[in-house]
C-alpha positions in Angstrom: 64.4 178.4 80.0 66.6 175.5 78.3 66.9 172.9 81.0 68.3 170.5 79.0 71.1 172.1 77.2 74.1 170.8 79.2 74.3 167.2 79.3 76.0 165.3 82.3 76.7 161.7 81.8 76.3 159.7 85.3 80.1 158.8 86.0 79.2 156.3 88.9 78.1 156.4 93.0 79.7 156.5 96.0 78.4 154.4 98.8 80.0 153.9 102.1 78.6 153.0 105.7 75.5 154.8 105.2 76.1 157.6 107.0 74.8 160.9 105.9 77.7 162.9 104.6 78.8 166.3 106.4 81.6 167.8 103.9 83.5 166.8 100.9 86.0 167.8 98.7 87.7 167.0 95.9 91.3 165.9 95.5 93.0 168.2 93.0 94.4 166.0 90.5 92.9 162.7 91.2 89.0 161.4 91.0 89.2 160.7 94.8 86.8 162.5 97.6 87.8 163.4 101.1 84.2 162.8 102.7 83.6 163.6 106.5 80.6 161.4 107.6 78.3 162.1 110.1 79.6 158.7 112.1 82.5 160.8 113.1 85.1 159.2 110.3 86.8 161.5 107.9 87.6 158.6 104.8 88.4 158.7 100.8 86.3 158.0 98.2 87.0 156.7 95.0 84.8 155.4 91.9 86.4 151.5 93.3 85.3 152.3 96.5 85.6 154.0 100.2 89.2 153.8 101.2 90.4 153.8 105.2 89.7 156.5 107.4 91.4 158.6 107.9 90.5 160.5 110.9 88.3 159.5 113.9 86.5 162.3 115.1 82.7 164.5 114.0 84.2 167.0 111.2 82.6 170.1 109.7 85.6 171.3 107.6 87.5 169.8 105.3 90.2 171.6 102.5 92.6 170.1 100.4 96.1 171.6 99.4 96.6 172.5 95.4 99.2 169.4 94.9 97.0 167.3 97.2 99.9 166.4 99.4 98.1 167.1 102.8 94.2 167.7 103.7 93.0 170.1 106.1 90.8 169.3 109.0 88.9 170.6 111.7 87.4 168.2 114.4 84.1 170.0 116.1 85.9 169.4 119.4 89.5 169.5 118.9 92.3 171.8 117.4 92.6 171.9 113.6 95.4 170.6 112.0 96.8 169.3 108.5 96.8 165.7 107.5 100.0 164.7 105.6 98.5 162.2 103.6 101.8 160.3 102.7 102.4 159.3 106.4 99.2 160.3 108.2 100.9 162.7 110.5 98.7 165.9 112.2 100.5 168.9 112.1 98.6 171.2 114.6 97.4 174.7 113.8 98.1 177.5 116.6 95.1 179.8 117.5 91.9 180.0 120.4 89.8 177.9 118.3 86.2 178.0 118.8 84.1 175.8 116.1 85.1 175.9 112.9 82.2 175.5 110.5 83.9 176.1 106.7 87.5 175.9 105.4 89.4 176.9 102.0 93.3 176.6 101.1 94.1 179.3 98.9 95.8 178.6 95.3 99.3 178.6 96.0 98.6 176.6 99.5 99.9 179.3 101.4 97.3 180.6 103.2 94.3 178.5 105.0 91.4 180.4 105.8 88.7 179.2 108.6 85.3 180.5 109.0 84.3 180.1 112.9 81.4 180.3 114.8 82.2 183.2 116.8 82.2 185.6 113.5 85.7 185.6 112.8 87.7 184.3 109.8 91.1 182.8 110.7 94.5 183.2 107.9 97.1 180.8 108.6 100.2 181.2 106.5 102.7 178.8 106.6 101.5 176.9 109.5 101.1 180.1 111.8 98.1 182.2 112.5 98.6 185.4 110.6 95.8 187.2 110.7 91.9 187.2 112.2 89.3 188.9 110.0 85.9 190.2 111.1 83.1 191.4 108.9 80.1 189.4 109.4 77.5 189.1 112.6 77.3 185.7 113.1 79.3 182.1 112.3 80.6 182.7 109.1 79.9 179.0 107.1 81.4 179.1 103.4 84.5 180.5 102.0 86.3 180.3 98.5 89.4 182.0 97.7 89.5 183.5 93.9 91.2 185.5 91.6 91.4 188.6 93.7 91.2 187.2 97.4 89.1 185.8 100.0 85.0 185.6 100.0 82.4 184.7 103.0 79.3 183.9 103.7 77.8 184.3 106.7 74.7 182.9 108.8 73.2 186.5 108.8 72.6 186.7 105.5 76.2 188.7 104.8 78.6 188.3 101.8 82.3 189.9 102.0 85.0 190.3 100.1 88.7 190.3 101.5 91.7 191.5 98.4 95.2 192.0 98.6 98.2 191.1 100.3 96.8 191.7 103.6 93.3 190.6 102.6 91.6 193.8 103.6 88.5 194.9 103.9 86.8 195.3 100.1 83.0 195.0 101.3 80.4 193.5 101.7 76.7 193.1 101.0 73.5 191.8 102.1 71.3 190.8 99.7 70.0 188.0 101.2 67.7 187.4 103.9 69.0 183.8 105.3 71.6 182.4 106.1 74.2 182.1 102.9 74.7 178.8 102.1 77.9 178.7 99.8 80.1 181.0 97.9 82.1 180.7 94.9 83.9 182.7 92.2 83.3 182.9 88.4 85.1 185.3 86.5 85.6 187.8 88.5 82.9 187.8 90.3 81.6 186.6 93.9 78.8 184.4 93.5 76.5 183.5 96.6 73.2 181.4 97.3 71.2 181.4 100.2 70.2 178.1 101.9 66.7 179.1 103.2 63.5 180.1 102.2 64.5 183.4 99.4 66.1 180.6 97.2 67.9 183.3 95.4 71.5 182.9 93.7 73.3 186.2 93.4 76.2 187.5 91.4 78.1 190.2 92.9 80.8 192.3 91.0 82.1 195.5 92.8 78.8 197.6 93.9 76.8 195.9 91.8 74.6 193.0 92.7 72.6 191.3 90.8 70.3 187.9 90.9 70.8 185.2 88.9 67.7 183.2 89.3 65.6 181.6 91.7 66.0 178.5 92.7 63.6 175.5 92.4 63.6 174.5 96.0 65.8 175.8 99.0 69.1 176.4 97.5 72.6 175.0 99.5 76.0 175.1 98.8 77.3 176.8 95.1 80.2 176.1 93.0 81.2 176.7 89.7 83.8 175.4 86.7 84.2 177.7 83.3 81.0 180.3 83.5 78.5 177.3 84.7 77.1 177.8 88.3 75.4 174.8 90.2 73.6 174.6 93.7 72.1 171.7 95.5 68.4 172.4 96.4 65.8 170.9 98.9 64.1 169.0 95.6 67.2 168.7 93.0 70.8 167.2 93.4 72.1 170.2 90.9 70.5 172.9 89.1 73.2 174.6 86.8 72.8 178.3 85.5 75.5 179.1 81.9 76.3 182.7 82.8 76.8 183.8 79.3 73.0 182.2 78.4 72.1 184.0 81.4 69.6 180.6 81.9 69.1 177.9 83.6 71.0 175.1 81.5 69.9 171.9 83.4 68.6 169.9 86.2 69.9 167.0 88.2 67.4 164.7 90.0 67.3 163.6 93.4 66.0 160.1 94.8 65.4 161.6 98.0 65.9 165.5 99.6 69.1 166.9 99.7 69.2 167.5 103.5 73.0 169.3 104.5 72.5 173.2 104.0 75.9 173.5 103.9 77.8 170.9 101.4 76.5 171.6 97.8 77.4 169.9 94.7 81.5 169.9 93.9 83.3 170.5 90.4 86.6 169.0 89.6 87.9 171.3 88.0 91.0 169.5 86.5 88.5 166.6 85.5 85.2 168.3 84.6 83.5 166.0 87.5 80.8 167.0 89.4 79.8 165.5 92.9 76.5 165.9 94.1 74.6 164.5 97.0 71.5 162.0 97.1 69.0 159.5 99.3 69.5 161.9 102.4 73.0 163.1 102.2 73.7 159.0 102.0 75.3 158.4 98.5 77.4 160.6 96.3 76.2 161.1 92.7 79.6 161.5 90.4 78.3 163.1 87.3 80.7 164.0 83.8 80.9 167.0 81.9 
């Protein structure tokens, strides 16, 4: 394997209060980071700096909308809601909430989708609940809409698939044996990692599934931008995999262990950025394509 064929240039660092970070995610259109800290402060990021915060209260999910004109957010003890950024208001979200461990707005911001701790996935459309989806056996913890609808991972080790209008049922598959810690799409296709001990990163496309490689160290989160997959490991900030090459393309080093099984490395798409975490979940590594 080529580790050293895709060359990121280091783009700068985010540093705030020091902190480990719990979620980000990227604003659409501008180099700017909606981070939720472990502190309890939900806050931007920018290459000049950490902005104000802009929510007081412990975080696990965070989602922006496509034009970036309101962020979603789900407090671990109180009811979700959407942050106009413009004049800071919280529009609530109705539902029985339980904890709400993942969150994803699809691409025409109509739709949010939550992954709770109970199992379920909740649809809101247009600010009301519209549907509850259940598929998986335990808290479901990553979600990514794509091309052809809705995917999940799930603490038991379960990927589904949700298509159509009325995101229905298109399967699901189990192939692997922790907890999954991210999903994404490429092409097509659902791609998943496992944040535990099988390190495996899988591609699945219909029936088929099929593993990409192994990972060096415990794989976390996944994402990917134009056929290049990357994952945050226990030892690495990034390892990127080119689909096409069908190889491991390069390796991004970290001071200290990424520690959050749950937030892995995030591409901009509209900017070719990619975030990655560092020094225990502490900084954020901005990296250029």
């Amino acid at each position: 394997m080529s580790k050293d064929r895709l060359r990121l240039e280091p783009a700068g660092s985010l540093v705030g209060s020091g902190a480990p970070v719990v979620r980000m995610a990227w604003h659409p259109t501008e180099p700017l980071l909606a981070v939720a800290r472990a502190d309890g402060e939900v806050v931007t990021w920018g290459l000049e700096g950490e902005g104000e915060p802009l929510v007081n209260a412990a975080t696990l999910a965070l989602a922006w909308a496509p034009d970036g004109s309101w962020l979603f957010v789900a407090p671990a003890a109180e009811a979700a809601f959407r942050l106009v950024v413009s004049t800071g208001e919280a529009i609530p979200l109705p539902g029985e909430l339980g904890r709400i461990w993942c969150a994803a707005v699809s691409p025409d911001g109509q739709r949010i989708a939550a992954g709770c701790g109970d199992d379920s996935i909740l649809v809101w459309r247009a600010g009301e609940l519209e549907t509850v989806l259940r598929g998986h056996g335990a808290p479901v913890v990553s979600l990514a809409w794509g091309p052809r609808g809705l995917a999940s991972g799930s603490h038991d080790g379960t990927v589904a698939a949700w298509t159509g209008a009325g995101l229905d049922a298109a399967g699901r598959h189990e192939a692997h044996k922790l907890p999954v810690g991210g999903v994404c799409w490429s092409r097509g296709a659902v791609i998943s990692c496992s944040a535990g001990a099988d390190r495996r990163v899988m591609r699945w496309t219909g029936p088929e599934v099929e593993r990409l490689f192994v990972a060096d160290g415990e794989p976390c989160g996944v994402t990917a931008f134009e056929g290049i997959v990357a994952c945050s490991t226990s030892k690495l900030a990034a390892e990127l995999f080119d689909l096409d090459a069908g190889e491991v393309v390069a390796q991004l080093p970290a001071t200290d262990p990424v520690r959050n099984l749950w937030q892995g490395p995030a591409f901009h798409r509209a900017l070719g950025l990619l975030a990655t975490l560092d020094v225990s979940d502490r900084i954020v590594r901005v990296w250029s394509l």
